[in-house]
C-alpha positions as CSV (number, residue, x, y, z in Angstrom):
1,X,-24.1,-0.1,-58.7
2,X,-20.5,0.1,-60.0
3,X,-20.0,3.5,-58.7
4,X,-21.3,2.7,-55.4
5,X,-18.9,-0.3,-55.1
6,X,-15.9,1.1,-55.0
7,X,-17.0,4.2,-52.8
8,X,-18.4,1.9,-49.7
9,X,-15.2,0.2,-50.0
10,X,-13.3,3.1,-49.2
11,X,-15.5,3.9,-46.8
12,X,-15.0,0.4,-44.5
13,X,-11.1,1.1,-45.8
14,X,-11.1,4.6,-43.6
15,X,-13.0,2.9,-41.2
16,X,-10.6,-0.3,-40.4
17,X,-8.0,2.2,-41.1
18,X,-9.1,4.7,-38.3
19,X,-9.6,1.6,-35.9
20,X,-6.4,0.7,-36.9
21,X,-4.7,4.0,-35.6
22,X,-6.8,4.4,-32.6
23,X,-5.6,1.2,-31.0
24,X,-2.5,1.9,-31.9
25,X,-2.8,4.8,-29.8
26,X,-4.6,3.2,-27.1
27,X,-1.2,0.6,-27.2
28,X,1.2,4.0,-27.4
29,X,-0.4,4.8,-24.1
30,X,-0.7,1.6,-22.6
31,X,3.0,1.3,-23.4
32,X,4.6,5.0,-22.3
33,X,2.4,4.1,-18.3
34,X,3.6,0.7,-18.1
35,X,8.1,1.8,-19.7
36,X,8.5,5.2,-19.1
37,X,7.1,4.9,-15.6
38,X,7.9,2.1,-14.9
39,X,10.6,1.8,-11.7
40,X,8.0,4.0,-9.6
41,X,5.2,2.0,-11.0
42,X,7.0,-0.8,-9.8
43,X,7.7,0.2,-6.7
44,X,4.1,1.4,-5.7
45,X,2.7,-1.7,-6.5
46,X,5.1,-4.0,-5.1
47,X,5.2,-1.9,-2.0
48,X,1.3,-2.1,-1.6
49,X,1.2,-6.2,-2.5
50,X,4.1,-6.9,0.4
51,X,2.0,-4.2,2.8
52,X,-1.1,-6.9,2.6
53,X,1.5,-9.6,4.4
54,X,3.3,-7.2,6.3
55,X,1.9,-8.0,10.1
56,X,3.4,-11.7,9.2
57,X,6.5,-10.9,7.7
58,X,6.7,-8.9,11.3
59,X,6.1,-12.3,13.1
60,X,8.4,-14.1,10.8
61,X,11.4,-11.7,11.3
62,X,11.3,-10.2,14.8
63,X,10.5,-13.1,17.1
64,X,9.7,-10.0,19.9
65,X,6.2,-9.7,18.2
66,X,4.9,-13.1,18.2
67,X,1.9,-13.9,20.6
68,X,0.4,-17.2,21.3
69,X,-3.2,-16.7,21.4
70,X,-5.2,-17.2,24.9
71,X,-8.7,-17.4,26.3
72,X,-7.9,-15.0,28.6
73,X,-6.6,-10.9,27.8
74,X,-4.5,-8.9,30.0
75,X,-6.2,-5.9,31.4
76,X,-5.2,-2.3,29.7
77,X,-4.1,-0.8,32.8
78,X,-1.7,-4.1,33.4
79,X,-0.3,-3.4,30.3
80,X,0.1,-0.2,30.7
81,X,1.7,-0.6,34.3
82,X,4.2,-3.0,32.7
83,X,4.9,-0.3,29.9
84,X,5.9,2.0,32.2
85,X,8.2,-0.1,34.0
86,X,9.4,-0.6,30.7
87,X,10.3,2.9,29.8
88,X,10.6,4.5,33.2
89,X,11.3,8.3,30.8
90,X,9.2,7.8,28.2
91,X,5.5,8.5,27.3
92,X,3.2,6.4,24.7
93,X,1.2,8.4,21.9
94,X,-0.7,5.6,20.3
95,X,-1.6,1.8,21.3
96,X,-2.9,-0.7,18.4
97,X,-3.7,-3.6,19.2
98,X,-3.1,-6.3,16.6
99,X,-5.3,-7.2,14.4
100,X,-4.2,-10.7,14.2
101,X,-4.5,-13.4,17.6
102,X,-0.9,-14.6,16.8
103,X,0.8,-11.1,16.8
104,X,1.5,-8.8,19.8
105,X,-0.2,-5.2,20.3
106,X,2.0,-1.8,19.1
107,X,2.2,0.4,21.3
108,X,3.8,3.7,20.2
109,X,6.5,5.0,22.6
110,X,8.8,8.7,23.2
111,X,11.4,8.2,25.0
112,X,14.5,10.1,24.9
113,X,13.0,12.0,22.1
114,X,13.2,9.2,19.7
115,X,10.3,6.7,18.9
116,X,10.4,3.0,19.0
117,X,7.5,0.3,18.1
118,X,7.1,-1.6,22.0
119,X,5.4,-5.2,21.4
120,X,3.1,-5.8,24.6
121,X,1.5,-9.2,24.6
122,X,-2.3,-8.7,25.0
123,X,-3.1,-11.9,26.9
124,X,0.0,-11.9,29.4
125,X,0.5,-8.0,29.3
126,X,4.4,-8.3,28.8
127,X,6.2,-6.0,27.2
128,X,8.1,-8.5,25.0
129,X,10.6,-6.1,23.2
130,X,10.8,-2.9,20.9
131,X,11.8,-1.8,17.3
132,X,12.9,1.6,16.2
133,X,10.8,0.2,12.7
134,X,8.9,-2.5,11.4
135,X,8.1,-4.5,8.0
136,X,4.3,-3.0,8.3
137,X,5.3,0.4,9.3
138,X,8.0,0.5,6.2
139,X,6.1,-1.0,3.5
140,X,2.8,1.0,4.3
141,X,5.0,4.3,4.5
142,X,6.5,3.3,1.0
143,X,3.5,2.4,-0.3
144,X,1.4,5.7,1.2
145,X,3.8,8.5,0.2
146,X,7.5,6.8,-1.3
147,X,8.6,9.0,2.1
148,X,8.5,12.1,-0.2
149,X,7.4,14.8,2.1
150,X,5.0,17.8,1.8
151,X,2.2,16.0,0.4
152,X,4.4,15.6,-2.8
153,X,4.7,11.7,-1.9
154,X,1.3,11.3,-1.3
155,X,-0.3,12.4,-4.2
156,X,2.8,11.0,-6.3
157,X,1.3,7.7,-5.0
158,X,-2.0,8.6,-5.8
159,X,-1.9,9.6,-9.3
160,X,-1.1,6.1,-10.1
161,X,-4.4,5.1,-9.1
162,X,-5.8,7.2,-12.1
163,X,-2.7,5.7,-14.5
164,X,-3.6,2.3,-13.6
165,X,-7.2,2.4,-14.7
166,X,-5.8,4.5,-17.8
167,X,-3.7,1.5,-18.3
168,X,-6.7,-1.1,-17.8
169,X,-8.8,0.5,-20.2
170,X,-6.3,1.2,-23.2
171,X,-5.1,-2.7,-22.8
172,X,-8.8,-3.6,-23.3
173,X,-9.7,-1.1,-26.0
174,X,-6.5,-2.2,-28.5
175,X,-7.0,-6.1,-27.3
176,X,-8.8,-7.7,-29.7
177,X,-11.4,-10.2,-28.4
178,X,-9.9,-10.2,-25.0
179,X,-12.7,-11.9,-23.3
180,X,-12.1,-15.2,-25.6
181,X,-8.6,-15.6,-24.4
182,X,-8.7,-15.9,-20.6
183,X,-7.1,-19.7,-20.9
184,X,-4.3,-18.8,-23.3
185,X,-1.1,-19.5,-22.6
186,X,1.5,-19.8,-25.8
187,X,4.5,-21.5,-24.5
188,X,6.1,-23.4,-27.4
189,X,6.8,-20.0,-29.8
190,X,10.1,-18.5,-28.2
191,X,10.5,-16.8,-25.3
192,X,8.7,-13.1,-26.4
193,X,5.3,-14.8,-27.5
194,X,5.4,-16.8,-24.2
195,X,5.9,-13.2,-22.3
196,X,3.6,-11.6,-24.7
197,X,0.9,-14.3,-24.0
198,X,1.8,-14.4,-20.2
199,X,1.4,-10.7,-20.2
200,X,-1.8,-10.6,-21.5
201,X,-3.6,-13.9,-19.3
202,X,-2.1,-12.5,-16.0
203,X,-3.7,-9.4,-17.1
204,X,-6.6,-10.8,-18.0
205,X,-7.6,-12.6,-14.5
206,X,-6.5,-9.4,-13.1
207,X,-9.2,-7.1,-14.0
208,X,-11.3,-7.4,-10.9
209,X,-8.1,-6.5,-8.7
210,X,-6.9,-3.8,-11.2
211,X,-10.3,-1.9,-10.8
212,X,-10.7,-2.4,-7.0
213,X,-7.2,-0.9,-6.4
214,X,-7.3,1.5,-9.0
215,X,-10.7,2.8,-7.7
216,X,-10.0,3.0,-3.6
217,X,-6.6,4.6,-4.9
218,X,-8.7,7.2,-6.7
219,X,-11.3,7.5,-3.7
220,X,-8.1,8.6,-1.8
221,X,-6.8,11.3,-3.8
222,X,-10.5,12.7,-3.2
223,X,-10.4,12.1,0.6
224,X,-6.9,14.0,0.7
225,X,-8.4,16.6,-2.1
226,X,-11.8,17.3,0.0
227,X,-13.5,16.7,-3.1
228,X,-17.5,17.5,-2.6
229,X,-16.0,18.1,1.3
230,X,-15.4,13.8,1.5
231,X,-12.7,14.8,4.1
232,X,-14.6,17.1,6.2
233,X,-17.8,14.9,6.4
234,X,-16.1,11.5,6.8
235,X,-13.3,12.6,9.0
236,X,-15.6,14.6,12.0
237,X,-13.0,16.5,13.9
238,X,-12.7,15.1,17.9
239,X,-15.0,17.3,20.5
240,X,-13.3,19.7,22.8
241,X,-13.1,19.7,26.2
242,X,-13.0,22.7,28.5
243,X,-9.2,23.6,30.6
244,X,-9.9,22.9,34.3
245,X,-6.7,23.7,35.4
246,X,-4.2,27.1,35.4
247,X,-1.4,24.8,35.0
248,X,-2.2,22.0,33.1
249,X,0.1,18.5,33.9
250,X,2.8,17.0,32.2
251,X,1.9,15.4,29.1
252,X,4.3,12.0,30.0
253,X,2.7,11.8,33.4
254,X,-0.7,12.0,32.3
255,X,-1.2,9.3,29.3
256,X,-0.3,7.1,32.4
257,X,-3.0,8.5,35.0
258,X,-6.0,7.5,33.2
259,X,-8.0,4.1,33.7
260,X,-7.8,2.6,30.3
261,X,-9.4,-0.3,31.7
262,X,-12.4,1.5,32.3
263,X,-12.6,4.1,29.3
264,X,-12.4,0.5,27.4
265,X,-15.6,-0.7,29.1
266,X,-16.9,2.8,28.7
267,X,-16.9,2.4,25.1
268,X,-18.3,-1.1,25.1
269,X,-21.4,0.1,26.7
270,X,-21.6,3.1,24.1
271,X,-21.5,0.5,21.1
272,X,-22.3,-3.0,22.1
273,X,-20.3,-6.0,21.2
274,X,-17.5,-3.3,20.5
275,X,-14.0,-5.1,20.1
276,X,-10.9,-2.2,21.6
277,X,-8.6,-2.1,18.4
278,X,-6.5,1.4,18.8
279,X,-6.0,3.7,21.7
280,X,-5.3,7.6,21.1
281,X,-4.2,8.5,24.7
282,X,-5.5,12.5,25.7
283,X,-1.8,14.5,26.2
284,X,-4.1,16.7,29.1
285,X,-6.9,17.0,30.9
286,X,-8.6,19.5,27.6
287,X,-8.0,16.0,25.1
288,X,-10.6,13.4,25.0
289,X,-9.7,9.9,25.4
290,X,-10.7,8.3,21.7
291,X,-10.8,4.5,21.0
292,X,-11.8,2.8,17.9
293,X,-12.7,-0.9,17.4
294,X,-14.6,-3.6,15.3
295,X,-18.4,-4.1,15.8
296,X,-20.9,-6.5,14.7
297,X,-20.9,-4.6,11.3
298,X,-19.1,-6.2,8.5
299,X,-16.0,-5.1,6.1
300,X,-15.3,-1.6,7.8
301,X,-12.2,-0.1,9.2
302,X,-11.8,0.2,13.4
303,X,-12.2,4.1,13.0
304,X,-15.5,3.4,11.7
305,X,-16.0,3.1,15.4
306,X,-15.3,5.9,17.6
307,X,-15.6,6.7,21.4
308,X,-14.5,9.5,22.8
309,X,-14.7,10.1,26.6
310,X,-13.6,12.2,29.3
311,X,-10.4,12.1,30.5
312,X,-11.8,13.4,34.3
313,X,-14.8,11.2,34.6
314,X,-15.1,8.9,31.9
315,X,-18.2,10.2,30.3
316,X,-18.9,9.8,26.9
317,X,-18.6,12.8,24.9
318,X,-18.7,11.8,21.1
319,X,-19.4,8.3,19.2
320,X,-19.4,7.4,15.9
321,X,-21.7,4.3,15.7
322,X,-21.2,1.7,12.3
323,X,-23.8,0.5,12.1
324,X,-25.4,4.1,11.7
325,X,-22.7,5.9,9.3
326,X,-23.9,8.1,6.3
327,X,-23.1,6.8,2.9
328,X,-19.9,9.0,2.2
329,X,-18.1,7.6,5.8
330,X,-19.3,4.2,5.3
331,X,-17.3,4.4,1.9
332,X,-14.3,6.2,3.0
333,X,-14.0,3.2,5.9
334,X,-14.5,0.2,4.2
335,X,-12.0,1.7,1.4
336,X,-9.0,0.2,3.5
337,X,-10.2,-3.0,4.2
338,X,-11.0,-3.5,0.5
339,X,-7.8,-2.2,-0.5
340,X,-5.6,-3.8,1.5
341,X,-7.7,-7.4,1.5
342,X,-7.1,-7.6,5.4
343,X,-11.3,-7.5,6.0
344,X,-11.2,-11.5,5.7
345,X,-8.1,-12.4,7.9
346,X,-5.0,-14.5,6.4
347,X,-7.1,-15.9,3.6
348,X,-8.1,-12.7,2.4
349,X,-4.4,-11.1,2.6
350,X,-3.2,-14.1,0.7
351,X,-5.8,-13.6,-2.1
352,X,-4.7,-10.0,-2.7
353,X,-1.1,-10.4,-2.1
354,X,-1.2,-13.3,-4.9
355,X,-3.6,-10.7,-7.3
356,X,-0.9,-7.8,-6.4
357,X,2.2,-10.1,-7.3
358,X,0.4,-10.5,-10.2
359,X,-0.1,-7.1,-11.4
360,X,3.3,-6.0,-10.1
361,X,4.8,-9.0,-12.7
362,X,2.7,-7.2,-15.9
363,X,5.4,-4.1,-15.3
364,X,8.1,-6.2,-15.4
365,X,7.0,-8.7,-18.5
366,X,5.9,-5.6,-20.4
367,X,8.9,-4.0,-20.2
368,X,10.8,-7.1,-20.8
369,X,8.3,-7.5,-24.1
370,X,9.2,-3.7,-25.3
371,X,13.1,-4.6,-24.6
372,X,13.2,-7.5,-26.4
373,X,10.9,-6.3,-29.5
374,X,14.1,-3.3,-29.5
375,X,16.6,-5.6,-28.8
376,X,16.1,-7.2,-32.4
377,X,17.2,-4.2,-34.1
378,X,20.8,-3.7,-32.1
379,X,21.7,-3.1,-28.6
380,X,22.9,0.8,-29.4
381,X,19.8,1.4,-30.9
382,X,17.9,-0.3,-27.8
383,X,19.5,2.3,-25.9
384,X,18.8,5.4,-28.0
385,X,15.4,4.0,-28.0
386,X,15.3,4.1,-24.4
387,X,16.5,7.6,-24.6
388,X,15.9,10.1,-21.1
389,X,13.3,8.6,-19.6
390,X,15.8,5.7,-18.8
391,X,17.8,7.9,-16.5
392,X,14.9,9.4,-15.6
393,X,13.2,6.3,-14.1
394,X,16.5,6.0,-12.0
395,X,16.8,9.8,-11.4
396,X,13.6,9.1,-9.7
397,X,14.4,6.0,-7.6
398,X,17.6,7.9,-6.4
399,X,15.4,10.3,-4.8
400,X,12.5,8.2,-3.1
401,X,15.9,6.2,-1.6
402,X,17.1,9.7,-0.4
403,X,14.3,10.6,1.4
404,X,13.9,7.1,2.7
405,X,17.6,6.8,4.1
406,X,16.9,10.6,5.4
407,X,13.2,9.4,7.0
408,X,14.9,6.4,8.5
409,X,17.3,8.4,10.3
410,X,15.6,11.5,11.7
411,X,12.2,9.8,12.2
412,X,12.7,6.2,13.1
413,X,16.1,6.5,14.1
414,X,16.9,2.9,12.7
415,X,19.0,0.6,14.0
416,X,22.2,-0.6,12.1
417,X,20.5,-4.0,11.5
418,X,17.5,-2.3,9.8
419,X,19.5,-0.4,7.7
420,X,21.3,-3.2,6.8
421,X,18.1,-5.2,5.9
422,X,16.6,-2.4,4.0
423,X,19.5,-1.6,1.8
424,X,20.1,-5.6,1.5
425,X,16.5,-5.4,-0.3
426,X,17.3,-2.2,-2.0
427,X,20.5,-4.2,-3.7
428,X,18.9,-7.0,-4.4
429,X,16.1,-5.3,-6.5
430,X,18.9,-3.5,-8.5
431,X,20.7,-6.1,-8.9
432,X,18.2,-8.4,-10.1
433,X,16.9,-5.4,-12.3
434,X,20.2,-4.8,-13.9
435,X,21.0,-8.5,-14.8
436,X,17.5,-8.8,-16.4
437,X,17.0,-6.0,-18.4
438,X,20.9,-5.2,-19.5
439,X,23.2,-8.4,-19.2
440,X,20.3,-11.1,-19.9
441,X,19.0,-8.7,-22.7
442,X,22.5,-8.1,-24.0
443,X,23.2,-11.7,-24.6
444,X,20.1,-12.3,-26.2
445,X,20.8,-9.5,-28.4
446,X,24.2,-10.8,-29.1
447,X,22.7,-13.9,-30.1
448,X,20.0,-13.2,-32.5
449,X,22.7,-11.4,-34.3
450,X,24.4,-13.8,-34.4
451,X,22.1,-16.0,-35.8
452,X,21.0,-13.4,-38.5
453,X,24.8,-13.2,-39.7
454,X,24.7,-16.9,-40.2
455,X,21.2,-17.0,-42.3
456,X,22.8,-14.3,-44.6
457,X,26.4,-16.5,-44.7
């Protein structure tokens, strides 16, 4: 018995020790995601939680795009008729209608060989204004590829899906008893155990979100991978349509000769109760004309619905029917709606925007945590703690704001009062970052030394 003893003591002691050092890894990882990556983290996140109230921060700031909902819709061919007196040289490459009552449809337009966003109000069929950009179309592109071209963006966005869940899992794995502290909050111990403790609850109540983003963000990087052909089976490619003519017309001229009015009821009689969301207008006679829309069926995206027709006699040529997609498409086009939170309406883009502010504020409390742990020791050693990956994090914002400043130029051709906005809420978020992680942590650093000097005196 007494040489047993002390030999299954050391055997719990390697154990609790071995526990020991694996959550300390799993904390070493959950740590390097959330500090060493942290601006882009940031900045994906954030970028994707303001994308979910985008349409309304459209009707807040540009008064052009506000609608007040009616009984009774313009017709399409109205609308397009006012378009055209609208931009007399121009052509239109893509309509959306809006997917709120209270917001105007986007209809894209080339004129002069620049784009610009016009705003046509679906139930009086005005063309209320125009916008080389908008708060949707920014935040979406920031959120979908940081503007980065050559696919480099997109799966730079992408790979965060797979860091985010890495992050999840570690914080749940080196947690201890997790699931007994959902209504913790410690806020009479200093300011680090309230962020610590903050940290941890907004976490916490974050789960669900965490995996639903981190997931659909992972379902994407298979979509754009073609992994087990996802792309090819749940993206079919649009039918083709015989050339009737030698010479075929002018691309400008023809987007405006077809009967949208009737390709729209066209489609409605291909999928009942279909609801015309987006309009992909044929550039000749050999394109289809292909609309989307909203059916009976719950949750999905509009391109779960698809008519394609005839741009000669209106036939229907292709349809993708909801209520009849295979497992793989039905995934791939509820993905957005789940992702973004807009399948509910307002209420639901409230819900996720608050659960994405959330799990944008766990980046910024943990790295405040980490700072402030360093900060104890001495501000120069803070910053040799920091080391590379400090102007690393920066190196890396500087170039996302290049190719933004370089996209907003050549490909929306923004206005002066849209780069002004923009790099108003560029300097903001420096700003704001710089006070909070140098000059706020510099004075508390400065006075805990301060304090410590006078314990020793």
């Amino acid at each position: 018995m007494h040489r047993r003893g002390p030999s299954r003591r050391c055997y719990f002691k390697s154990i609790f020790e071995e526990m020991k050092f694996k959550k300390k890894v799993f904390f070493d990882i959950h740590s390097w995601i959330g500090i060493k990556l942290s601006i882009l983290f940031f900045i994906v996140c954030f970028s994707g939680t303001i994308a979910t109230l985008s349409h309304e921060m459209d009707w807040l700031f540009i008064p052009e795009m506000r609608a007040e909902e009616q009984n009774v819709r313009a017709s399409k061919n109205q609308i397009i008729l006012n378009l055209r007196a609208a931009y007399p040289n121009g052509t239109f490459t893509y309509w959306a209608a809006s997917e709120e009552p209270y917001l105007c449809d986007i209809i894209y337009v080339v004129q002069d060989e620049k784009q610009v966003y016009a705003f046509a109000n679906p139930y009086t069929g005005v063309i209320q204004g125009h916008a080389s950009i908008t708060f949707q179309r920014f935040f979406r592109d920031l959120h979908y590829y940081l503007f980065i071209p050559f696919q480099v963006g997109h799966f730079t966005v992408l790979i965060f899906s797979f860091l985010l869940l890495i992050s999840l899992t570690t914080a749940l794995l080196f947690y201890k008893k997790w699931y007994s502290k959902l209504f913790e909050l410690k806020i009479h111990n200093g300011p680090l155990v309230f962020f610590r403790s903050l940290h941890r609850l907004v976490g916490l109540w974050s789960i669900p979100f965490t995996l639903l983003f981190s997931i659909t963000g992972i379902w994407y990087f298979a979509e754009r991978t073609n992994i087990g052909n996802l792309s090819d089976i749940a993206n079919p490619k649009a039918p083709k349509i015989e050339s009737r003519f030698s010479e075929e017309p002018n691309a400008s001229d023809f987007v405006f000769t077809v009967d949208y009015s009737l390709a729209e009821q066209k489609a409605q009689k291909a999928i009942p109760g279909l609801i015309i969301k987006d309009i992909l207008p044929p550039k000749n006679p050999t394109e289809p004309i292909y609309l989307t829309g909203l059916s009976d069926v719950p949750l999905v995206r509009n391109r779960a619905n698809r008519v394609y027709l005839d741009p000669k006699d209106y036939k229907v040529i292709g349809v993708q029917n909801a209520a009849e997609l295979n497992t793989a498409t039905y995934l791939n086009d509820i993905a957005d709606p789940i992702h973004f939170g807009n399948w509910g309406g307002l209420i639901t883009k409230v819900i996720w925007f608050v659960m994405g502010m959330g799990i944008s504020s766990l980046i910024l409390t943990g790295i405040w945590i980490s700072l402030k742990r360093k900060v104890k020791s001495r501000a120069k050693q803070m910053k040799q703690r920091m080391g590379v990956w400090k102007y690393l994090n920066w190196a890396m914002f500087l170039v996302v704001i290049g190719f933004m400043y370089a996209a907003l130029i050549s490909n929306y051709h923004a206005t002066p009062a849209a780069f002004i906005t923009i790099t108003a809420g560029w300097f903001v978020f420096i700003t704001l970052a710089w006070y909070l992680f140098e000059v706020k942590l510099r004075e508390i650093a400065a006075t805990e030394l301060k304090q410590e000097r006078t314990k020793v005196i």
